[in-house]
N, C-alpha and C positions, 0 to 999 in steps of 0.2 A: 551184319555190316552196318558200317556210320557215316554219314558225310556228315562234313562239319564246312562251312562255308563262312568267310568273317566276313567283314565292314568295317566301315568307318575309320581306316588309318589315314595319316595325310603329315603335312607339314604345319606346325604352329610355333605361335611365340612363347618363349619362357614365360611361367605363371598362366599361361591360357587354359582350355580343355578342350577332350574331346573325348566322343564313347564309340566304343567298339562294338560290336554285335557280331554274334554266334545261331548262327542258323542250323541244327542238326534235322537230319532226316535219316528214312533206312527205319531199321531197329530200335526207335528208341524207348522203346517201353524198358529196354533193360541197361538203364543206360543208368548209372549211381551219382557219382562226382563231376562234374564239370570243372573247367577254370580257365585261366590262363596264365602262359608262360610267354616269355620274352627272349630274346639272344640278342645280344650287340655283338658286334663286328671283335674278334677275338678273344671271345668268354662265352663258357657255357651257356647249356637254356636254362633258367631259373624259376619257378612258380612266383606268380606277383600274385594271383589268388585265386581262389578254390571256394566251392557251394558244393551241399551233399542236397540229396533230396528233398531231406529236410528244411534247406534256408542254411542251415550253420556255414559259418563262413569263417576262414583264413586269409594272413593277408601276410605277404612279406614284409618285415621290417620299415623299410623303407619307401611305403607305397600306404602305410598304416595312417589312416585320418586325411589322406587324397585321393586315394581312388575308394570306389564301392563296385560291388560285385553283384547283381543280380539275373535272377532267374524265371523264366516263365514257363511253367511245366504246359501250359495250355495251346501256347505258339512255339514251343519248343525251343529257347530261344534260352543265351545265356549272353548278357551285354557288361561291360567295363565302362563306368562312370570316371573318368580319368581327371582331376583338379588339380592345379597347381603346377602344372608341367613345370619340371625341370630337364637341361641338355641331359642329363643321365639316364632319362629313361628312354632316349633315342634308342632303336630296336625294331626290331621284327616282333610283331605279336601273334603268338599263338596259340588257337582256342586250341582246347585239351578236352576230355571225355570219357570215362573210367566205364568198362562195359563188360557187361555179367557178374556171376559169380569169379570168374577171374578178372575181374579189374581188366579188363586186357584196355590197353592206350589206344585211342582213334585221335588225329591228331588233324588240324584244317589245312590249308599252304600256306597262311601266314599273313601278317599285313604290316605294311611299314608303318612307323610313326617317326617322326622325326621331331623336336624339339631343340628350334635354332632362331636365334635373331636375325 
């Protein structure tokens, strides 16, 4: 078992930032991929980025050279450097957690971000 606990969402201006942090505990020696995902109000959940063990990193499209993704195997901790807000990335953010040999999904409850004038 995983808890995943976030941080850091809130309301800001177009162009601002802010970073998100992922708190897991439980299990996690065996815990692979981290990331996060987002959902806006009548669209699926989507991967905005992803860290393996190792550091290597993915990034959605649209989030590629504004947000960065790191890792701290030490604090256990997986945070979202989020730049250049735009309204589109207004959403629910949710840290993510790939664990065992079955990848199996541990998922946190999510954190607003809002992006508004």
């Amino acid at each position: 078992q995983v808890q995943l606990v976030e941080s850091g969402g809130g309301l800001v201006q177009p162009g601002g930032s802010l970073r998100l942090s992922c708190a897991a505990s439980g299990s996690i020696f065996s815990i692979n991929d981290m990331g996060w995902y987002r959902q806006a109000p009548g669209k699926q959940r989507e991967l905005v980025a992803a860290i393996t063990r190792g550091g290597s990193t993915n990034y959605e499209d649209s989030v590629r050279g504004r947000f960065a993704i790191s890792r701290d195997s030490a604090k256990n901790t997986v945070s979202l450097q989020m730049n250049s807000l735009k309204p589109e990335d207004t959403a629910v953010y949710y840290c993510n957690a790939l664990w065992g040999l079955q990848r199996r999904p541990y998922w946190g409850q999510g954190t607003q971000v809002t992006v508004s004038s």
